[in-house]
Backbone as JSON Lines, residues from 0, in Angstrom:
{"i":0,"aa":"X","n":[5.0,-20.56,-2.16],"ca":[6.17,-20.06,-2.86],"c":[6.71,-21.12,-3.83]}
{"i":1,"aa":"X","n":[6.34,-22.24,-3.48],"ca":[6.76,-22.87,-4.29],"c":[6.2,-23.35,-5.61]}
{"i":2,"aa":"X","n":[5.07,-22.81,-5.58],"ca":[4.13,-23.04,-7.02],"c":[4.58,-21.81,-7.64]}
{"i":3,"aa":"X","n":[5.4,-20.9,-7.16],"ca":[5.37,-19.6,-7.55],"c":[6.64,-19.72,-8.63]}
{"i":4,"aa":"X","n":[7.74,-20.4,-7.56],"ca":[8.81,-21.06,-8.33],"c":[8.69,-21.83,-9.43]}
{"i":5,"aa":"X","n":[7.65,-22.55,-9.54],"ca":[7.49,-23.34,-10.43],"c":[6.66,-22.81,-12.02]}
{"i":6,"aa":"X","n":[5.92,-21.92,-11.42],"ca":[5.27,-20.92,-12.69],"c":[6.4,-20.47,-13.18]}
{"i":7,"aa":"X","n":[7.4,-19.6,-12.41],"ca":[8.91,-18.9,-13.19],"c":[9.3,-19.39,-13.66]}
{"i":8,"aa":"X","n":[9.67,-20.61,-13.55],"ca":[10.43,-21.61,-14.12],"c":[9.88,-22.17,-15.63]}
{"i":9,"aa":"X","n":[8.25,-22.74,-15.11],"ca":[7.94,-22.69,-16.64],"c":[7.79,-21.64,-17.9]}
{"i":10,"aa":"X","n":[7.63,-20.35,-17.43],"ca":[7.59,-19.91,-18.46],"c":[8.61,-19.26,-19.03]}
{"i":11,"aa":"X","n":[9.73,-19.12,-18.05],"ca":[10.94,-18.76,-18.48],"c":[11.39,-19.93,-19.56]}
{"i":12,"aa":"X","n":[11.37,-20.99,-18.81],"ca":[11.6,-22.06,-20.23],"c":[11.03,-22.23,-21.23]}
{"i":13,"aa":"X","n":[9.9,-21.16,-21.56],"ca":[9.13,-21.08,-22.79],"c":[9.59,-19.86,-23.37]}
{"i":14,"aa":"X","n":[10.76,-19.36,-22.75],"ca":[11.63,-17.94,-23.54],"c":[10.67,-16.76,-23.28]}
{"i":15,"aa":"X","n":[9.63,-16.81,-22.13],"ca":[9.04,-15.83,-21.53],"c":[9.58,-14.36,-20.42]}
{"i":16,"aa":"X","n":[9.48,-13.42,-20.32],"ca":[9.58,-12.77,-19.39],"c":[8.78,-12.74,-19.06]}
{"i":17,"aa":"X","n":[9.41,-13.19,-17.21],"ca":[8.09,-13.14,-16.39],"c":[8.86,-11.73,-14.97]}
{"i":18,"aa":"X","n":[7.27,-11.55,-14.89],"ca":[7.34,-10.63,-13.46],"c":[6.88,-11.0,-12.68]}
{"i":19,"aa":"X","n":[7.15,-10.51,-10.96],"ca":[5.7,-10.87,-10.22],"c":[5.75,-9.25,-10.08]}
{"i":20,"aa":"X","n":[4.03,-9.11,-9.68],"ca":[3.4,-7.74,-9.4],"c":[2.69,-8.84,-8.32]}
{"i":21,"aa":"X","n":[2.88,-8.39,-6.94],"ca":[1.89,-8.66,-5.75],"c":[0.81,-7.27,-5.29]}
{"i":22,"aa":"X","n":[-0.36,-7.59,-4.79],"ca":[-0.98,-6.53,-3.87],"c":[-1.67,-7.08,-3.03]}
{"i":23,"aa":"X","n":[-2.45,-5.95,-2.41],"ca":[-2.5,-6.74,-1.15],"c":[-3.51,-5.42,-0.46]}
{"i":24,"aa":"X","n":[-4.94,-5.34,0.47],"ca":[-5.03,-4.2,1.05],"c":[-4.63,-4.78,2.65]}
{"i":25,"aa":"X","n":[-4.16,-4.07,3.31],"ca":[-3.98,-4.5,5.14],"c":[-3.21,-5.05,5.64]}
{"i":26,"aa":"X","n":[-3.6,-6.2,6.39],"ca":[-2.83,-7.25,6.47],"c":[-2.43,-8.02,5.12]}
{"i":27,"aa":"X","n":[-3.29,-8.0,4.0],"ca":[-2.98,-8.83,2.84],"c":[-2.2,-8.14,2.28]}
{"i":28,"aa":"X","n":[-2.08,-7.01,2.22],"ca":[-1.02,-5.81,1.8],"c":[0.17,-6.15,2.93]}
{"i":29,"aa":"X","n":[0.69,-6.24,3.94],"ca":[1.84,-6.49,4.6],"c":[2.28,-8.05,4.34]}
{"i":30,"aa":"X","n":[1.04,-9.23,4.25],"ca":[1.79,-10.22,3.6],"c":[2.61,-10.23,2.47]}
{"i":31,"aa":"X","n":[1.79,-9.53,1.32],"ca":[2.59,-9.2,0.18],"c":[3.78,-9.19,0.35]}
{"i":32,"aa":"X","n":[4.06,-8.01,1.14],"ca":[5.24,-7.41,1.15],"c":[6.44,-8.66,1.78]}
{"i":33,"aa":"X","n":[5.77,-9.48,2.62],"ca":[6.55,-9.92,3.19],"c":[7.07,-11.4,2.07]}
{"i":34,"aa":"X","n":[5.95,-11.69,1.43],"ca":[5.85,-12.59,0.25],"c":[7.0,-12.01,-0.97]}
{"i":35,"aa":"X","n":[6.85,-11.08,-1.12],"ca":[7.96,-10.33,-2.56],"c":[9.5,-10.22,-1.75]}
{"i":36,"aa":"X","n":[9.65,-10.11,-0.54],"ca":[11.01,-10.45,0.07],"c":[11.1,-11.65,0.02]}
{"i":37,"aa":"X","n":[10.29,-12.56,0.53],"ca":[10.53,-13.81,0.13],"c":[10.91,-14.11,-1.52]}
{"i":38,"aa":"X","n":[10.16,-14.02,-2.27],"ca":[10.73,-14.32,-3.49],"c":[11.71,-13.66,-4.02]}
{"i":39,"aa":"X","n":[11.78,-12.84,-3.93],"ca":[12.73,-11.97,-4.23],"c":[14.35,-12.52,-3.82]}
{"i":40,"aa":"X","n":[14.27,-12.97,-2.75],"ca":[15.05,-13.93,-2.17],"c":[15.52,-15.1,-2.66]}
{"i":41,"aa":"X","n":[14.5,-15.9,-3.2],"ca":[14.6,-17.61,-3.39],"c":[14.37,-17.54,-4.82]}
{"i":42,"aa":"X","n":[13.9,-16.35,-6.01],"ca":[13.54,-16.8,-7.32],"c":[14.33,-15.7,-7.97]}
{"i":43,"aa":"X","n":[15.85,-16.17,-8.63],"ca":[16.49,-15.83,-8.87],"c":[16.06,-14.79,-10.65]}
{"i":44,"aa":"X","n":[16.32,-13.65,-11.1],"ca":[15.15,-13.09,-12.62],"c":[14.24,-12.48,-12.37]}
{"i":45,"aa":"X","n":[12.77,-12.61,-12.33],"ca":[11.94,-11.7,-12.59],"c":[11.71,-10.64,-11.43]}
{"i":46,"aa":"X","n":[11.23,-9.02,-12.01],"ca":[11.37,-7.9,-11.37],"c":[10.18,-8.13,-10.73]}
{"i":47,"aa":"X","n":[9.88,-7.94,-9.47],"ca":[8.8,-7.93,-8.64],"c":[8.94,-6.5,-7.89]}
{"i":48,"aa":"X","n":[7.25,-6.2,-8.09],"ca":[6.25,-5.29,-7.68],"c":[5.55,-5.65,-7.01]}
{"i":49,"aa":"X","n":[5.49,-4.27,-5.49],"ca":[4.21,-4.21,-4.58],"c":[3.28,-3.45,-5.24]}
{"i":50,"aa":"X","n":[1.81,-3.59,-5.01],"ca":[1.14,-2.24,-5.3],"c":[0.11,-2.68,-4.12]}
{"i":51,"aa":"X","n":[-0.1,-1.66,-2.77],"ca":[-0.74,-2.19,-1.12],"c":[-0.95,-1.36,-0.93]}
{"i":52,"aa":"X","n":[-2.29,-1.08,-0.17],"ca":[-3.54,-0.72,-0.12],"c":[-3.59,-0.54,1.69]}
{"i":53,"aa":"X","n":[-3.63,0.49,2.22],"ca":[-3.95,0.22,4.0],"c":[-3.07,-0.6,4.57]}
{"i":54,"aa":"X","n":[-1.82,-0.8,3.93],"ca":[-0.86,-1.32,4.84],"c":[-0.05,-0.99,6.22]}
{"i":55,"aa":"X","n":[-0.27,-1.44,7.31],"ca":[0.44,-1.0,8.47],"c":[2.09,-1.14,8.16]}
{"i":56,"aa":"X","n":[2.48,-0.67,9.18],"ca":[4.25,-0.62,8.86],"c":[4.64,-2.15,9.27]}
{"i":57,"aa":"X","n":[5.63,-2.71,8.18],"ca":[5.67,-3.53,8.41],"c":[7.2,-4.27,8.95]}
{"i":58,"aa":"X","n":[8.51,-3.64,8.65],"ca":[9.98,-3.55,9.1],"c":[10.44,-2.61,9.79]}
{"i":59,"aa":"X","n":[11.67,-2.18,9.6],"ca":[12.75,-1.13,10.14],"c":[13.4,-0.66,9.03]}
{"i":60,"aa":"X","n":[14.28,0.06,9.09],"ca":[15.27,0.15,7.98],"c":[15.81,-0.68,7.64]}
{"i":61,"aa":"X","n":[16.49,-1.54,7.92],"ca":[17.42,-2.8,7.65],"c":[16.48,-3.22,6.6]}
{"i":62,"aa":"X","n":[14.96,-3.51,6.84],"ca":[13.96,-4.08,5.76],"c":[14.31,-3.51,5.01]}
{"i":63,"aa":"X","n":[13.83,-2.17,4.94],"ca":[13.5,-1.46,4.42],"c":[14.99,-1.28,2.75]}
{"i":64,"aa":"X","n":[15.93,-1.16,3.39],"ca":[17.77,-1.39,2.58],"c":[17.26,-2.84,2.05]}
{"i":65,"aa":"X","n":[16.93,-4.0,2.41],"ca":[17.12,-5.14,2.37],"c":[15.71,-5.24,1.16]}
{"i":66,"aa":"X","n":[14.77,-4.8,1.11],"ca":[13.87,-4.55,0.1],"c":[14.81,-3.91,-0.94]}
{"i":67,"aa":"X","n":[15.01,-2.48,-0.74],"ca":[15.65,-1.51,-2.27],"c":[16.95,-2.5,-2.62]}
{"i":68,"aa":"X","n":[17.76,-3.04,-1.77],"ca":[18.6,-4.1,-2.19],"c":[17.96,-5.22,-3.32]}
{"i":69,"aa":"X","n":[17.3,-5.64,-3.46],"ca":[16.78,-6.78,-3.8],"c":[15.88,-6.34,-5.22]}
{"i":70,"aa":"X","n":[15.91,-5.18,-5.29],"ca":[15.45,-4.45,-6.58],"c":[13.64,-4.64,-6.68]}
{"i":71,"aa":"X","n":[13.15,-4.72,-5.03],"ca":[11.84,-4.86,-4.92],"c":[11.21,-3.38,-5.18]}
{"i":72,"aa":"X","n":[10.26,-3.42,-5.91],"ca":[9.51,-2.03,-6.2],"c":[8.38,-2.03,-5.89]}
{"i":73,"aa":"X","n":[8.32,-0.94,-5.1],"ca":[6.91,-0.82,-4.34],"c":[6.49,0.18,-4.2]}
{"i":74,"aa":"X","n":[4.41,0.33,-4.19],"ca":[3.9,1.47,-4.04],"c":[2.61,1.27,-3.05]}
{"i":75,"aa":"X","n":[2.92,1.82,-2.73],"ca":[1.92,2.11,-0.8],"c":[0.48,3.09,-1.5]}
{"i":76,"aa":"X","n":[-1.15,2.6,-1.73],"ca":[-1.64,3.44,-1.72],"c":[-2.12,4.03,-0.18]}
{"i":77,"aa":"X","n":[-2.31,5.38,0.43],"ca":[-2.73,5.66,1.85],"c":[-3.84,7.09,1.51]}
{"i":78,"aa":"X","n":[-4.74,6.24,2.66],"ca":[-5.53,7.56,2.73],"c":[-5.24,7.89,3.95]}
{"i":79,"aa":"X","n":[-5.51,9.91,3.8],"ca":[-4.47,10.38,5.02],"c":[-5.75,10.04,6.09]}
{"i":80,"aa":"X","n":[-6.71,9.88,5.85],"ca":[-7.4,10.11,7.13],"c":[-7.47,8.19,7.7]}
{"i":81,"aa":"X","n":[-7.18,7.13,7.17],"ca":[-6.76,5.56,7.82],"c":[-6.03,5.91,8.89]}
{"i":82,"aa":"X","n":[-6.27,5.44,9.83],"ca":[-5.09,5.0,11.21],"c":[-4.41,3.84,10.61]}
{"i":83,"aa":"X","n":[-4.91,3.06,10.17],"ca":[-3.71,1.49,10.3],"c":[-2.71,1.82,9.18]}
{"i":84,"aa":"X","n":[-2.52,2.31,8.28],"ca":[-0.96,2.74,8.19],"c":[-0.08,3.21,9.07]}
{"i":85,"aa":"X","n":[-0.55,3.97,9.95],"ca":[0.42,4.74,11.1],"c":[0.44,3.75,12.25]}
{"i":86,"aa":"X","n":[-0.18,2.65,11.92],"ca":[0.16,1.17,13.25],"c":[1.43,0.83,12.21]}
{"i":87,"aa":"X","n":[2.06,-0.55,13.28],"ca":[2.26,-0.01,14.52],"c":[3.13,1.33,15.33]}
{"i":88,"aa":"X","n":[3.1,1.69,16.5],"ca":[3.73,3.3,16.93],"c":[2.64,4.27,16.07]}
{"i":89,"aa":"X","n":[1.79,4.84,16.87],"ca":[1.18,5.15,15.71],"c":[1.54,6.63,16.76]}
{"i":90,"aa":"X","n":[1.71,7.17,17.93],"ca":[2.06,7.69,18.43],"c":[3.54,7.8,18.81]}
{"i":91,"aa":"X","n":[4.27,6.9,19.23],"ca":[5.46,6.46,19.28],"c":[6.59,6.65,18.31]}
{"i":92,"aa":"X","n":[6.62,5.72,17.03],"ca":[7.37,5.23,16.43],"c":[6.95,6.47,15.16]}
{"i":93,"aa":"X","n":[6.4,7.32,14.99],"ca":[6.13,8.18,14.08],"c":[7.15,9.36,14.71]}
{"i":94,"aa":"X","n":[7.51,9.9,16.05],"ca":[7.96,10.69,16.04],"c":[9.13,10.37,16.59]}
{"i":95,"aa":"X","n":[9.47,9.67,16.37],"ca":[11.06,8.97,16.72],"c":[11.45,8.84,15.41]}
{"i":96,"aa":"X","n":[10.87,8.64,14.6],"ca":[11.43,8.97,13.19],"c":[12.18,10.04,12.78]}
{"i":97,"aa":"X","n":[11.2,10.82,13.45],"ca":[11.96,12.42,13.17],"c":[13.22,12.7,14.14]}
{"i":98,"aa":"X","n":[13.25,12.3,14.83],"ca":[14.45,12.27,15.71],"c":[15.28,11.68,15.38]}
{"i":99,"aa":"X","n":[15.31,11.02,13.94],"ca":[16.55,10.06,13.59],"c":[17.97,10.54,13.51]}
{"i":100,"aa":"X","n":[18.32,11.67,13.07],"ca":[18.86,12.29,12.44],"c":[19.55,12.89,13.63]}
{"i":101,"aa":"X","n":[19.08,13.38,14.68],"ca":[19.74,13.8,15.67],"c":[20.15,12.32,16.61]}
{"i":102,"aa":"X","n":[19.33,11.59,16.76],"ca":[20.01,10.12,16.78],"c":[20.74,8.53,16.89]}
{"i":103,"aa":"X","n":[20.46,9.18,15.56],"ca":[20.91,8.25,14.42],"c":[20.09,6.85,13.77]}
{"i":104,"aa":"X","n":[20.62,5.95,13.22],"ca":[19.23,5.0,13.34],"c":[18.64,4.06,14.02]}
{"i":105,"aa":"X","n":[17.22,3.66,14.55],"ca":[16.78,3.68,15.37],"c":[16.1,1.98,15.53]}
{"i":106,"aa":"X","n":[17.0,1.1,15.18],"ca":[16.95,-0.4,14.54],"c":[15.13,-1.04,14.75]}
{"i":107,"aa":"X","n":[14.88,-0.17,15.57],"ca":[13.74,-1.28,16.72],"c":[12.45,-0.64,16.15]}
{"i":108,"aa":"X","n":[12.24,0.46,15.54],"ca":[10.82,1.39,15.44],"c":[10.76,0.71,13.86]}
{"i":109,"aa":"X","n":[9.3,0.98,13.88],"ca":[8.66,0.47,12.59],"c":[8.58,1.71,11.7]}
{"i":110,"aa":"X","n":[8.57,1.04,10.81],"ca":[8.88,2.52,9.36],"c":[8.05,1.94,8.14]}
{"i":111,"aa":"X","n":[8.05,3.15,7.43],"ca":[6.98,2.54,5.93],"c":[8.38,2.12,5.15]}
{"i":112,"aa":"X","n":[8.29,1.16,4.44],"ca":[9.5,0.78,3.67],"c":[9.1,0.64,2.01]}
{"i":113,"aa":"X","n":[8.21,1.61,1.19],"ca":[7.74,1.63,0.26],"c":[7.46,3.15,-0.29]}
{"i":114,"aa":"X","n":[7.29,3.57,-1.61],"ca":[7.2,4.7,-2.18],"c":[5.88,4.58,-1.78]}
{"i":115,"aa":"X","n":[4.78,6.13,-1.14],"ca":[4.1,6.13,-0.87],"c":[2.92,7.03,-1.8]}
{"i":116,"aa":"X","n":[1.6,6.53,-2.44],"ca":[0.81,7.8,-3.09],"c":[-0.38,8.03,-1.84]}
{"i":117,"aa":"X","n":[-0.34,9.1,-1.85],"ca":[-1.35,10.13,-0.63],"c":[-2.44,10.61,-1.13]}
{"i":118,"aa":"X","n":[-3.88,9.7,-0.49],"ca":[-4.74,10.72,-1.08],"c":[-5.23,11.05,0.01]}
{"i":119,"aa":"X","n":[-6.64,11.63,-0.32],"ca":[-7.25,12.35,1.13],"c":[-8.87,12.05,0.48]}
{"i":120,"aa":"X","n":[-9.24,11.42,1.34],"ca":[-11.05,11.19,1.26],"c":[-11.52,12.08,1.05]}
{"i":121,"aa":"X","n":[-11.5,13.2,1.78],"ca":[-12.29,14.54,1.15],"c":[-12.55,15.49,-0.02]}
{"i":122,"aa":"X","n":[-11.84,14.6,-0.98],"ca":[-11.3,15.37,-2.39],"c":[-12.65,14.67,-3.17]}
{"i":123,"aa":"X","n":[-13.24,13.14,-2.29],"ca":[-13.95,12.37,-3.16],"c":[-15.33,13.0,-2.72]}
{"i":124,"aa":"X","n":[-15.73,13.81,-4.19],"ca":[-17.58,14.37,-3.83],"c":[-18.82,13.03,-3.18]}
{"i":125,"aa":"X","n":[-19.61,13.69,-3.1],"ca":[-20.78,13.08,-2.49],"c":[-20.73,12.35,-1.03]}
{"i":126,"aa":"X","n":[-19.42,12.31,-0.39],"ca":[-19.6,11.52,1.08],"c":[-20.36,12.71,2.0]}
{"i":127,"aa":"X","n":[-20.07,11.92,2.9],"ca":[-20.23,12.18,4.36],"c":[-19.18,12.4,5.21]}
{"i":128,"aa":"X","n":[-19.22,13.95,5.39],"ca":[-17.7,14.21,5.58],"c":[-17.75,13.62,7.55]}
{"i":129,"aa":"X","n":[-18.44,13.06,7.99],"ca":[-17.87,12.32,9.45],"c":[-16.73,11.52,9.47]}
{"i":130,"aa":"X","n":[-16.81,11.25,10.81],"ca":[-15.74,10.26,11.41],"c":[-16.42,8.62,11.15]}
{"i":131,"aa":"X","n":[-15.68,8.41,10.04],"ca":[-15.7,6.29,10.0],"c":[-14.66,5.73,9.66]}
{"i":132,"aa":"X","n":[-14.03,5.54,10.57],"ca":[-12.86,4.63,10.56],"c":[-12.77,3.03,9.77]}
{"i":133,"aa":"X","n":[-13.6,2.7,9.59],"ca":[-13.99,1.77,8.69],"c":[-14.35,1.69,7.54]}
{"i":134,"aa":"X","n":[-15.09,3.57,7.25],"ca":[-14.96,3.8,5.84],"c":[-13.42,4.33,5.24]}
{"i":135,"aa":"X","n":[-13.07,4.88,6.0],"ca":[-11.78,5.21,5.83],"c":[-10.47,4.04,5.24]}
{"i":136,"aa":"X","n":[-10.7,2.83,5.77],"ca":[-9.92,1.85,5.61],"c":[-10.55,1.1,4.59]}
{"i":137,"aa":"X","n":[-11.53,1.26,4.24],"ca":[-12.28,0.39,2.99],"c":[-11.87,0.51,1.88]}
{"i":138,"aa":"X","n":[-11.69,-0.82,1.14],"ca":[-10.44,-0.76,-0.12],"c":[-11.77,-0.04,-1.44]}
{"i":139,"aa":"X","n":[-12.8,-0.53,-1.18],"ca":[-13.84,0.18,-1.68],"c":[-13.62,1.8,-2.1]}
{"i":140,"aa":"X","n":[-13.18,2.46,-1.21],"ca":[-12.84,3.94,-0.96],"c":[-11.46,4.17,-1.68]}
{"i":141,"aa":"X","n":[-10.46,3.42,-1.31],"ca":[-8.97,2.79,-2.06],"c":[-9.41,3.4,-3.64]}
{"i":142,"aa":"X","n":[-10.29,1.93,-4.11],"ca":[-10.34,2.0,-5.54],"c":[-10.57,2.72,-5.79]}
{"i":143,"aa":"X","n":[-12.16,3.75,-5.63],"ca":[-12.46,4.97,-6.45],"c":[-11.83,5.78,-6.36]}
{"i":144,"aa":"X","n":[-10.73,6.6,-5.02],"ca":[-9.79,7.61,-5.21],"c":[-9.03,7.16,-6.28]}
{"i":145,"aa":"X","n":[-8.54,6.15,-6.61],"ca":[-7.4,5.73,-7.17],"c":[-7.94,6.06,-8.71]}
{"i":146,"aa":"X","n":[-9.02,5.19,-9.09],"ca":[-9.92,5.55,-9.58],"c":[-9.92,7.21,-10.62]}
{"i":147,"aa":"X","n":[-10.64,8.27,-9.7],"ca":[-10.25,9.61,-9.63],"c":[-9.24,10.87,-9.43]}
{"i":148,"aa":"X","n":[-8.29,9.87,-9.29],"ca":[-6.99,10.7,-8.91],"c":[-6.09,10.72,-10.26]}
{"i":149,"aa":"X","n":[-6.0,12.11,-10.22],"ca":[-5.43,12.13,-11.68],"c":[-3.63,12.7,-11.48]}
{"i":150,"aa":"X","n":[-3.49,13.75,-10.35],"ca":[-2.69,13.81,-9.72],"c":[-2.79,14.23,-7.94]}
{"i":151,"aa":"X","n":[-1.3,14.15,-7.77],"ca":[-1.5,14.49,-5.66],"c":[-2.02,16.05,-5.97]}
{"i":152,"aa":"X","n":[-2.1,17.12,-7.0],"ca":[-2.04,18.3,-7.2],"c":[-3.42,18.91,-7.7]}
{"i":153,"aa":"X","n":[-4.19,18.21,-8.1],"ca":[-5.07,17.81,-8.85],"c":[-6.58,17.93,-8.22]}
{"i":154,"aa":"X","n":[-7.57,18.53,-8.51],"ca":[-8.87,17.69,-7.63],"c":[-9.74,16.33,-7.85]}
{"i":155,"aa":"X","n":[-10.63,15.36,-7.15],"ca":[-10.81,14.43,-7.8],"c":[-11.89,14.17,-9.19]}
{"i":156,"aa":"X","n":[-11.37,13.4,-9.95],"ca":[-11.92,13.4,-11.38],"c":[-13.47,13.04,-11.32]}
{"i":157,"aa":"X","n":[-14.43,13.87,-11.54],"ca":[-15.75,13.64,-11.36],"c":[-16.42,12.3,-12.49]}
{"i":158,"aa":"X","n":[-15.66,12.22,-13.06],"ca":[-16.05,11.43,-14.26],"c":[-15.12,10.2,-14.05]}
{"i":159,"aa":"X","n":[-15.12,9.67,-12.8],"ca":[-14.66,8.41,-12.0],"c":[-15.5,7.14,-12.78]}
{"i":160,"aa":"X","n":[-14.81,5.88,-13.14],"ca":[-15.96,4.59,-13.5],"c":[-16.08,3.9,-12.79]}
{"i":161,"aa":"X","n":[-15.39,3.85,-11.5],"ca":[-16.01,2.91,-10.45],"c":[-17.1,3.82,-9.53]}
{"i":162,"aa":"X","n":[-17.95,2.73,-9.79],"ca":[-19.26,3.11,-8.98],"c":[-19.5,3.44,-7.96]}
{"i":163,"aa":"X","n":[-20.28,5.01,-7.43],"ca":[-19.5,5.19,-5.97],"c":[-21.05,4.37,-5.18]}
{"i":164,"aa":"X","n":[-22.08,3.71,-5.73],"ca":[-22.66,3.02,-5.13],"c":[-22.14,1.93,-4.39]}
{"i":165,"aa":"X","n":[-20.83,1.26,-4.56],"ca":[-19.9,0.13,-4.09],"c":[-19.35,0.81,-2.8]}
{"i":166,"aa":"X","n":[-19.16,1.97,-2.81],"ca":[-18.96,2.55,-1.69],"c":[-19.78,2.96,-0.69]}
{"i":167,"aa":"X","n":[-20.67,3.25,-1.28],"ca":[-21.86,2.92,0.04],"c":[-22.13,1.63,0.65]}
{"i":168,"aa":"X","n":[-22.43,0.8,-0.39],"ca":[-22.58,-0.4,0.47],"c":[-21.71,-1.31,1.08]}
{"i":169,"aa":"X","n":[-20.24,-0.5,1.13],"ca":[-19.25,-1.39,1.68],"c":[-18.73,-0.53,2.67]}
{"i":170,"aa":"X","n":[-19.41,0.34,2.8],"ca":[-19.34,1.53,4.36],"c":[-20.09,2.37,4.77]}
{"i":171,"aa":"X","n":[-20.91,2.46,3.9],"ca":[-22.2,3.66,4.23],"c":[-21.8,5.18,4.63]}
{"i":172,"aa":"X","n":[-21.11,5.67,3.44],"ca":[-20.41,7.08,3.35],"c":[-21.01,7.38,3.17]}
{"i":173,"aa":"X","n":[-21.91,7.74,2.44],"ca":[-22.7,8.58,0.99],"c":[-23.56,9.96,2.16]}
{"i":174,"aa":"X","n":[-22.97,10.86,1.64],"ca":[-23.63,11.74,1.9],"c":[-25.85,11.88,2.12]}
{"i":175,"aa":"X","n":[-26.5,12.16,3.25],"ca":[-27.81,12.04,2.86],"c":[-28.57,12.88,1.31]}
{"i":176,"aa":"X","n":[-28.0,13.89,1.42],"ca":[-28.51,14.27,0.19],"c":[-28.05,14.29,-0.63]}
């Protein structure tokens, strides 16, 4: 953080606007997050952005206020079929959510604390529509939806430029024929 401080600093004194944009997929995606509260905190000026990839939940609400406080902007990519977004409570703390309201808020359960875009693996042609939890979480898979996604409304764009050969060899989806 403190080289981070020190980049702001210089180029602001060169009459620059500076931003930070962090990302992150997973755990490197929940550091982020926890990194842009940090700065956000200690480096007084530039607008900082999440953009995280398979991130598990990483606060409560209080974060969650204490992020939109701080004018942190963030975007969660999730595929619906990943489990580790819905860690931790992935049973638990998901439906106590919904119970907030009857109540009230619930300081201790983990929550997504970021604007979220939703895709769904199955929109992307040529896999293998099985169960791989590992392809599922592969940022590999991340990119090309992201890639192909033109909207949540939308089907996926066949005329994608990331290579869905990267996706095979970083999970072995690919449909046999």
């Amino acid at each position: 953080m403190r080289e981070v401080k020190r980049l702001v600093q210089k180029y602001k004194e060169k009459g620059q606007q500076v931003s930070l944009t962090i990302t992150g997929h997973s755990l490197g995606g929940a550091l982020a997050l926890l990194n842009a509260y940090e700065a956000a905190q200690s480096i007084p000026g530039p607008s900082i952005s999440i953009i995280s990839f398979g991130v598990p939940r990483v606060g409560n609400n209080a974060f969650r206020d204490e992020l939109k406080q701080l004018g942190v902007k963030t975007l969660h990519i999730v595929v619906n079929q990943n489990i580790v977004p819905k860690t931790p409570g992935i049973f638990f703390d998901e439906n106590l959510e919904k119970l907030e309201d009857l109540m009230g808020t619930l300081e201790w359960i983990y929550i997504h604390v970021r604007t979220e875009l939703k895709l769904d693996i199955r929109s992307m042609p040529y896999l293998d529509r099985g169960l791989n939890l590992v392809g599922f979480h592969s940022l590999e898979n991340y990119l090309r939806l992201v890639d192909g996604c033109i909207s949540t409304t939308s089907s996926f764009h066949r005329d994608a430029r990331r290579d869905i050969a990267l996706v095979n060899k970083a999970c072995d989806m690919l449909a046999h024929e």
